[in-house]
Structure formats: C-alpha cells, structure tokens
N, C-alpha and C positions, 0 to 999 in steps of 0.2 A: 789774360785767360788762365785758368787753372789747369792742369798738371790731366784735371780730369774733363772731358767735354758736357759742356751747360745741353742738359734736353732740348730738343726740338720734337716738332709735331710728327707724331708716325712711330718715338722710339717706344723700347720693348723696357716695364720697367715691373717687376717681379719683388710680389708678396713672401716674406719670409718670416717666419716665428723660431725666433731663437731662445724662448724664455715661456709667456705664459699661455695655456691654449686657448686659440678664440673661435669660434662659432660661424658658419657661411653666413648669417643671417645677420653679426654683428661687421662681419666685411664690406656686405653686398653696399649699403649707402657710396664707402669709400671707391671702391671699383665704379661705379659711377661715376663718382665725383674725376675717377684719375681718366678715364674713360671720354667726360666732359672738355678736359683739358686736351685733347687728342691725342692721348695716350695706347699704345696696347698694353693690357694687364694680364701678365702672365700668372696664373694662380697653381703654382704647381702642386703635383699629386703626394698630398700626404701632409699640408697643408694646415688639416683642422684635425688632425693625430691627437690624443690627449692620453699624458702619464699623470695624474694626479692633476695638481695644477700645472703642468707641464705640456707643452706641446708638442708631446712624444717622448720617449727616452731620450738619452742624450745619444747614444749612438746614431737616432734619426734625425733627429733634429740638426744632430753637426753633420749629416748625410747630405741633408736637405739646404743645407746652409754651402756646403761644398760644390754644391750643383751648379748653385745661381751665382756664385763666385768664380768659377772656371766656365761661364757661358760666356761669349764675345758678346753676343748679339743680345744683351741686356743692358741696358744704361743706368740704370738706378735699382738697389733694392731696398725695398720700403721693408720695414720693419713693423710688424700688424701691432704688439703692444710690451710693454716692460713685464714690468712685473718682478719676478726672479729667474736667474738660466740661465745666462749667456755665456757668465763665468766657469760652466759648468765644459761648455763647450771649444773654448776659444783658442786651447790648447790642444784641440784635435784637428783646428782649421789650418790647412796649406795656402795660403796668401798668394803663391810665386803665379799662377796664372793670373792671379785679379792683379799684382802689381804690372801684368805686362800688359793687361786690357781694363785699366781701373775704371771703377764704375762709382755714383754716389751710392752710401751707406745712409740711408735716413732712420731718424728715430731719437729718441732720447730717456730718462729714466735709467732701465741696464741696461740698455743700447751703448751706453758712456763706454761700456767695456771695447765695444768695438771701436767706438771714437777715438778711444787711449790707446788702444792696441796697435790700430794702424796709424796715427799718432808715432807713436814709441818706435813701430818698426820698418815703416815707412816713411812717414812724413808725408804723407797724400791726405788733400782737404775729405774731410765727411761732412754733413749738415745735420746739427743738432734743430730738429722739429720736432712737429705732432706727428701724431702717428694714426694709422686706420680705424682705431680701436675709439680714436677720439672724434672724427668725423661727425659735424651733423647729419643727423638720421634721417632730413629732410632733403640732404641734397646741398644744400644754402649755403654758398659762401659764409665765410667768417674769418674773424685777422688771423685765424691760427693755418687754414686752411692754406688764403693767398697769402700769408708770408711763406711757407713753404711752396708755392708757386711760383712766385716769383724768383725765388732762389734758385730753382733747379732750371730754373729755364734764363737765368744770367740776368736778371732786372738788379739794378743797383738800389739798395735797400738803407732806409734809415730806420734805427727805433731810438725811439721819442718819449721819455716821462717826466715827471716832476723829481726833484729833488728835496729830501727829508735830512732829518739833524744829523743822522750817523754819518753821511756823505763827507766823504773828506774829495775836496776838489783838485781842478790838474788834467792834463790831457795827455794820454797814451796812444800810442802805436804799436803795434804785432799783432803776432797772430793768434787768434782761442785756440783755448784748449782746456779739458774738463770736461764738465757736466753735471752728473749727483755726486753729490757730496759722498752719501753711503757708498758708491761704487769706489769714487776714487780710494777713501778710505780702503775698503777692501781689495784695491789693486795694488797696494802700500808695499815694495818690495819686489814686486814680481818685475817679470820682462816686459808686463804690457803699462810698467808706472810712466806716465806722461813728463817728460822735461818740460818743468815751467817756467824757467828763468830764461828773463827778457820777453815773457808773454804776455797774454791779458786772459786770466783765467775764470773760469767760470763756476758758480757752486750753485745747486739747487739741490732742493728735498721737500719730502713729504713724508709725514708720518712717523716724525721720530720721537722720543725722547728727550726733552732740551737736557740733558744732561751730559745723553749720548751725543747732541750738537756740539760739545763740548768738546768729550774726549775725543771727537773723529776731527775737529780744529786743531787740538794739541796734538795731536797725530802728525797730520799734516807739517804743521809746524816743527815739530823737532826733525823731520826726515827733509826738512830745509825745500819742500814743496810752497812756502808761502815766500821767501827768500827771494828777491831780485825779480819780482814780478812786474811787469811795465805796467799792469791795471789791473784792479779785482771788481769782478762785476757778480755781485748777490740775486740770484732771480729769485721767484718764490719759495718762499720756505714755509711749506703749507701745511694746517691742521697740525699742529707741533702738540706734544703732552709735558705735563708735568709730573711728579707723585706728590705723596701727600703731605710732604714737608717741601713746599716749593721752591723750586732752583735760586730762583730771586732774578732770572735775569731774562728777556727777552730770546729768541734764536737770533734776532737781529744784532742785538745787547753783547751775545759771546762771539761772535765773528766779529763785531767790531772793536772790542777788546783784544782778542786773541792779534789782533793787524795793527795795535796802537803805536808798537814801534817800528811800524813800516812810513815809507816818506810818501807811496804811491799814491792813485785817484781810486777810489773806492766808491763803486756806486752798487747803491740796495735799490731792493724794489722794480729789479728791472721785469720786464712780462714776459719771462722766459720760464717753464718749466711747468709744472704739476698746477694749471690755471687754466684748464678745457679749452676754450674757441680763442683765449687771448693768447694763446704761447707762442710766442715768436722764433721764427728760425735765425738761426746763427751758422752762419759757416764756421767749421771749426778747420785750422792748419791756413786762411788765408789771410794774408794783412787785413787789419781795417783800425781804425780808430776810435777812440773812446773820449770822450768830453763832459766832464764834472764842473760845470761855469757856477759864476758866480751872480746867474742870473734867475736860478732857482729851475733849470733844468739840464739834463741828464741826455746826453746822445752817442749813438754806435752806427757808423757810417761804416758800410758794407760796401765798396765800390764795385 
C-alpha cells in the first residue's frame, strides 16, 4: 500500500486550477464522469476565476490551492488543466498539513511542478494522468479516463506498446519520476528539482521547438539529471516544429542521441502524455517495473 490511501466509493475528491482557467461548462462532463465512479466532487468557490489565461491571480489561485491541501476530508485533488501557472504558485504552498493527511495530486503537463515538488520535498507518490479539461464530453469511458481510475482506486495496471528502432532494451526497477520535459527543464536548480538517480524517469512534450528539444536534453544532461537512471521512458512528444533551416533531426532522434552514452532501457512511444483519450496514468514515487524485450514489445507494470 502507499504512503497515501487508494479511493474508495463515498470519498470527497476536489477540483483545483493551478494554472490555466477553465469554464463550468468545459468541467461539468468530468464531474460526472467522477460522480459516475461514486465519487463526491467538491467544486470549490472561486474555481472558474480568470486572470488572463490564468485561473485567477496568483495570490487566489495559491489560496485556493492551500485550502484543498489543508482539508483532511479530501482524498484526491484533481487538477482541471496545464497549461502555464503552477510555478508561479508553488512557492507560496505550505505542504506541512497535506504531508500529515496526504492526499493524490492528479494531473499532468505543469502539474509536473507539483509532481517534482512533492517528489523533491517529500517523497509521497502523486499520479501523473488526464485531467478534466480532457474528459469526453459525452460521458464515455476511454483508456485515458479508466487508467486514471483504476489508479486511484488501487487496480494493478500494466501498459503495453510496441517497440521501435531508438529502443535500446533491458529491464528496470524504481520508482517515476518526471513528467514535461519543459517543466522539468524549468525546475533546473530550484528546491522542487527532482533526484533521479536509481529511478525510471519520464519526459513528455508538446509543442515545442526541436531545437528547444535539444537544449532543454543538454540541460538536463549537464546538471547530471540523466546520470544513473534505472530507466528512461519517452511519452509523447507531440506537434514538435522546426524553422526554416531544419534541425535535421527527429524530437525522438535528439533524446536518443543525447542518452547514447547511457547503458539503461530506454523506451519511446510510450501513451503517456499530451495524446487526449490515450494517456495513461503513471504513479509517480511508487516502485514499478519497466521492460524493453526482445520480442518487439515495451511494458510498465504498476503493482
């Protein structure tokens, strides 16, 4: 069992926007959906605030975030959508009540911040998922939906894919940790940068520059975050650009470059990340295993 208690039917599990602002009307499917699960969904007041693309100033936002963190009687906060923010806030959050009553942190994208943060400052598992904002709008299950269900409510989970040429094979043990690439990058130094040595780390993205894929890998790499990693697992790296004289190289192409002097299992393509109804949850801070076979597939066993 984990550190923190797996849902059951009746708990209390509360929506929170740490980053960009979202709409009742872009929730309401999700609140269903968690509602379906026989959940109560607490939607606290202040909620769908909007600073720009922001979901309130920062002063509310880390208000509103401090609230559902010092409530006992919540067992999970779901995080509504990324975007940009968290960072903004993470440094105004007092932790010491959620460490004596921890609860799951869901989410993923800038969610990472809080993943790394408590990560770095605790050591208590979070669940890198989908989040509300990605919900079918009909209601309808989807793998993205019940792999995040089956997580919080303690079902032993595998994911399952093919394996491609950059795959370097091998089989790992520890615990994740990570998430966006951009984030961690941007955590590079601070208090909430994640120790990844002896782990099985994780990188996803959308939306970037393959250049910038680049430099935010050589980053990484020189602050010896790629260094002694039990496993590197690649999820999507989605919608990538180029400019007008072209990088020459894949997003796939410069992470596996950048890792060629690592001895580890390295598997791409996993269906974790910025991929709608396929993204699969990941516990991140609990053991599980990683397997790069030589049989042309690719597995992460969650126990």
């Amino acid at each position: 069992m984990p550190r923190i208690p797996y849902l059951q039917t009746g708990d209390r599990v509360a929506l929170a926007a740490p980053a960009r602002a979202v709409t009742p009307e872009e929730m309401a499917p999700a609140i269903a959906t968690l509602q379906a699960w026989g959940l109560q969904v607490v939607v606290p007041e202040g909620l769908y605030e909007r600073d720009g693309q922001l979901a309130g100033d920062d002063r509310h936002r880390a208000a509103l975030m401090q609230s559902l963190l010092d409530d006992p009687c919540i067992a999970a906060i779901v995080c509504v959508r990324g975007g940009y923010g968290t960072v903004r806030i993470v440094d105004r959050l007092d932790f010491s009540r959620f460490a004596e009553h921890p609860k799951w942190i869901v989410g993923y994208s800038d969610v990472t911040v809080l993943h790394c943060h408590i990560q770095a400052t605790l050591g208590l598992p979070t669940l890198h998922a989908t989040m509300p904002v990605n919900f079918p709008t009909d209601g309808s299950p989807c793998p993205a939906t019940e792999s995040m269900r089956r997580a919080l409510f303690g079902k032993p989970q595998d994911i399952s894919w093919d394996s491609r040429t950059l795959d370097r094979r091998g089989d790992a043990k520890g615990v994740a940790v990570g998430g966006n690439l951009s984030i961690l990058y941007s955590l590079l130094g601070s208090r909430s940068q994640v120790d990844t040595r002896g782990k099985i780390l994780l990188i996803e993205d959308l939306d970037e520059y393959l250049y910038h894929i680049d430099r935010m890998m050589q980053a990484l790499k020189r602050a010896g975050m790629l260094d002694g990693l039990a496993g590197l697992v690649v999820g999507a790296l989605s919608d990538m650009h180029d400019n007008s004289t072209p990088w020459g190289h894949t997003a796939e192409e410069i992470v596996a470059e950048t890792v060629a002097d690592y001895d580890y299992p390295v598997a791409f393509d996993a269906p974790i990340g910025h991929i709608g109804t396929a993204n699969q949850a990941l516990t991140m801070g609990m053991p599980l295993t990683l397997t790069v076979d030589h049989k042309g597939e690719k597995r992460i066993h969650m126990p």
